[in-house]
Structure formats: C-alpha cells, structure tokens
VOPAGU-2260 file (C-alpha; in pm, 1 decimal, decimal comma):
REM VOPAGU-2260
SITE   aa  ch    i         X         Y         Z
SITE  UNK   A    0   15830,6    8875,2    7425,6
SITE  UNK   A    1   15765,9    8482,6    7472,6
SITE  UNK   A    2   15457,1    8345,5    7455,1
SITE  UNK   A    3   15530,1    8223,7    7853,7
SITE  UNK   A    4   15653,5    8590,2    7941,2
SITE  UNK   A    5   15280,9    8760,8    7796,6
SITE  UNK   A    6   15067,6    8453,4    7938,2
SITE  UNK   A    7   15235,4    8544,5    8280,4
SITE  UNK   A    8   15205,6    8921,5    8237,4
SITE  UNK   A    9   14867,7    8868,0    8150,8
SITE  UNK   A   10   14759,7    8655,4    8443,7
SITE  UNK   A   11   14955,0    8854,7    8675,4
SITE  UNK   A   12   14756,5    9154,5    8583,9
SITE  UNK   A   13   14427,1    8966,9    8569,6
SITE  UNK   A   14   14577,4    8866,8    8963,0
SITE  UNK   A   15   14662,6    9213,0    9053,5
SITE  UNK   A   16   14333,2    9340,0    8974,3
SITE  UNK   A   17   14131,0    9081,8    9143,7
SITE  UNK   A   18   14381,9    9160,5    9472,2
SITE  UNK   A   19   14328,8    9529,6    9408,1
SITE  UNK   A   20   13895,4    9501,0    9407,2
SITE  UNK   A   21   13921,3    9189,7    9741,1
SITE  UNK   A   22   14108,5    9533,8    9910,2
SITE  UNK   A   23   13904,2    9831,7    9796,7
SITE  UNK   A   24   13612,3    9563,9    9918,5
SITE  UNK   A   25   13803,2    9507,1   10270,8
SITE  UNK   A   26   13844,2    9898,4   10294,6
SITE  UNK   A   27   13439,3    9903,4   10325,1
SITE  UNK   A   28   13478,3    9634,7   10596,6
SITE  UNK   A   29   13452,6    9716,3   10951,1
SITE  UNK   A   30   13756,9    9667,5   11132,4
SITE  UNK   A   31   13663,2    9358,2   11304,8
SITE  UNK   A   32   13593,3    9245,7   10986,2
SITE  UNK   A   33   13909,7    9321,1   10843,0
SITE  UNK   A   34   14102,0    9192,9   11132,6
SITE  UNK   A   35   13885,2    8858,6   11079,4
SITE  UNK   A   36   13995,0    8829,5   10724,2
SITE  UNK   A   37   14364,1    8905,4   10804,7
SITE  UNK   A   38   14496,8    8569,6   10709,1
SITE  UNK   A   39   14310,0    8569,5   10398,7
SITE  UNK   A   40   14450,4    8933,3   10296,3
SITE  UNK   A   41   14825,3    8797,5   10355,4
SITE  UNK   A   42   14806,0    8485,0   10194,2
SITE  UNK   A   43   14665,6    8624,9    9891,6
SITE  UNK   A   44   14900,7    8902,3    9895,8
SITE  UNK   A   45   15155,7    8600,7    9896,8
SITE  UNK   A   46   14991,3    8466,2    9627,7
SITE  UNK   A   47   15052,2    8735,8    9436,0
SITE  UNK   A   48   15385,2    8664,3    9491,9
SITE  UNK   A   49   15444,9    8294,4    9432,8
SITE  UNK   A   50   15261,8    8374,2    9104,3
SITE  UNK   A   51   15520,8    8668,1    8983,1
SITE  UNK   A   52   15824,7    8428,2    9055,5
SITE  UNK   A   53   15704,3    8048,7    8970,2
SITE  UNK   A   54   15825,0    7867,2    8684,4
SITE  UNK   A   55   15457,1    7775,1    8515,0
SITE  UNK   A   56   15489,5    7610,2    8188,3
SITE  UNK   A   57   15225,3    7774,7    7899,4
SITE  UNK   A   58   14933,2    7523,0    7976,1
SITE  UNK   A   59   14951,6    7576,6    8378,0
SITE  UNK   A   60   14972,5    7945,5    8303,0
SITE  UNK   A   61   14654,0    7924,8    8058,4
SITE  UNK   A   62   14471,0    7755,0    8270,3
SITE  UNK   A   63   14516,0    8006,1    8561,3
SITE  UNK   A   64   14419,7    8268,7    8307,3
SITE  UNK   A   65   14092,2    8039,8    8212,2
SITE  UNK   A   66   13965,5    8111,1    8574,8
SITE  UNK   A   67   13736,9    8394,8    8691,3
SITE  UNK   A   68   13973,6    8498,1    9009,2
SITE  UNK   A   69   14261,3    8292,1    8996,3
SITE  UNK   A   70   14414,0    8433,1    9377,0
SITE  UNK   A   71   14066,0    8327,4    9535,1
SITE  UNK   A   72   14127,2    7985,9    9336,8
SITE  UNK   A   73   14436,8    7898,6    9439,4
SITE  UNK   A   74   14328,6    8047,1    9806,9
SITE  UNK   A   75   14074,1    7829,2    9811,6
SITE  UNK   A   76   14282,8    7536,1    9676,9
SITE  UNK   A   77   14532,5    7628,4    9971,3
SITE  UNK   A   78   14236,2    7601,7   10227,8
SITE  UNK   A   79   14165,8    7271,6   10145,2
SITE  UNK   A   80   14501,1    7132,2   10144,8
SITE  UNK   A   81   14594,3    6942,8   10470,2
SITE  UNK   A   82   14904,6    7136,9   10513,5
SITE  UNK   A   83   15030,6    7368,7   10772,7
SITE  UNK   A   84   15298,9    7630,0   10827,1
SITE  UNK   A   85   15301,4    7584,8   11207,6
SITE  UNK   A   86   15575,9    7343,1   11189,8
SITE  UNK   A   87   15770,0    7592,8   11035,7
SITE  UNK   A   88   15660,7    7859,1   11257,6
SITE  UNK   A   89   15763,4    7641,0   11550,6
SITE  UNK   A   90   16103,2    7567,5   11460,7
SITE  UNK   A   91   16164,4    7932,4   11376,4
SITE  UNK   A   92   16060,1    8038,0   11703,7
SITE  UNK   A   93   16283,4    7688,6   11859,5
SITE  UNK   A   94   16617,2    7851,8   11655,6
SITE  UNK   A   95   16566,8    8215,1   11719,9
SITE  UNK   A   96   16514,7    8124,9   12113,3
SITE  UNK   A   97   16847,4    7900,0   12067,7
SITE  UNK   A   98   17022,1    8189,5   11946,1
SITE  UNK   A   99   16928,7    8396,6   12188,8
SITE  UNK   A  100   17054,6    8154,4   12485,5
SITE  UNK   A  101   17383,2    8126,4   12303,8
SITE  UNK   A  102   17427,9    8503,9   12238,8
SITE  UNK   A  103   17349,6    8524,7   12617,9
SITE  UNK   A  104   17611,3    8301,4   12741,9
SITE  UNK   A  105   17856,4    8469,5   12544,7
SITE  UNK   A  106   17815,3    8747,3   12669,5
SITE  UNK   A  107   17837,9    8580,6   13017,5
SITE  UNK   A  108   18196,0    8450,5   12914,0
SITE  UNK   A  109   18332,9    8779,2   12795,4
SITE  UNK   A  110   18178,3    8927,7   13088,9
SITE  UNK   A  111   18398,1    8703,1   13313,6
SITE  UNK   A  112   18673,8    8751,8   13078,4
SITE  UNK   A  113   18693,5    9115,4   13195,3
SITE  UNK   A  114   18623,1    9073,3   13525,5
SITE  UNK   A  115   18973,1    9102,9   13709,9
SITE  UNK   A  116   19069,3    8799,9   13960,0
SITE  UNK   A  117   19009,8    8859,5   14355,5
C-alpha cells in the first residue's frame, strides 16, 4: 500500500468515527433538535464523501490527520466561506421546470397528431 493510500485510510477512519459519535450524539437529541441540525448532519455526511474521493497529496492528507475532528474542521471551514449552493439549487429547479414545459407541449403536439380532422 502507498504511503498516500494508508494516510487516506487512516484519516478516513479517524473521519468515520468522528461522523459515527456527532450521530450516536444526535440520536440523544430531541427531534427538534435533530431537525435543527439537519444541514449540519448532511453536509458532514458529504464530507465524508468529498474526503473518500479527493485527490490530497501526503502533506494535505497529514495535516487533516493532525486535527482533533477533521469533518467538524472542514465543516466549520465550509461555514465560514462566503459561498452558496443556492445558485445551483436555483438553476436546477429553472431546468427541471423547463423540461417539464417542453415534455408538456409534446405531448400537446402528439395529442393533436392523433386527433382526426373535423
């Protein structure tokens, strides 16, 4: 195994772990609780995530391993960053309603493709 491949398993267990206790903790939670912390839960569940499949060199890696909770780092780090996915939201939701008014008036023509002529 490379050195990259066991400083990644290593910090994705370390990761996992940290995930694992933040749920167990949630699971105490009341619900409203839990539904307040939501966003939190996902995004660090897509942390998780981003960490299995990015391309961190050795020292990036390391250093992520040198931290005490690296997913409540880098949540944190994401937090501050004056960045949003609404942009991206809103264009989804712009295309998938543009699909839908196309399917729709295709299905208008080949209705009035099989109507028969008075």
């Amino acid at each position: 195994m490379s050195n990259t491949a066991y400083l990644k398993n290593l910090l994705l267990d370390k990761a996992r772990k940290e995930q694992d206790n933040y749920i167990e903790q949630m699971k105490a939670k009341p619900p409203d609780k839990i539904i307040q912390k939501a966003y939190e839960i996902t995004m660090r569940d897509d942390i998780l995530v981003t960490l299995e499949y990015a391309n961190l060199s050795d020292k990036q890696l390391a250093a992520l391993l040198k931290t005490d909770y690296p997913v409540s780092a880098c949540f944190n780090e994401w937090q501050e960053r004056d960045c949003s996915y609404m942009e991206d939201l809103s264009d989804t939701v712009n295309q998938y309603a543009e699909k839908l008014v196309k399917e729709a008036e295709e299905q208008n023509i080949n209705k009035k493709r099989q109507e028969p002529e008075r």
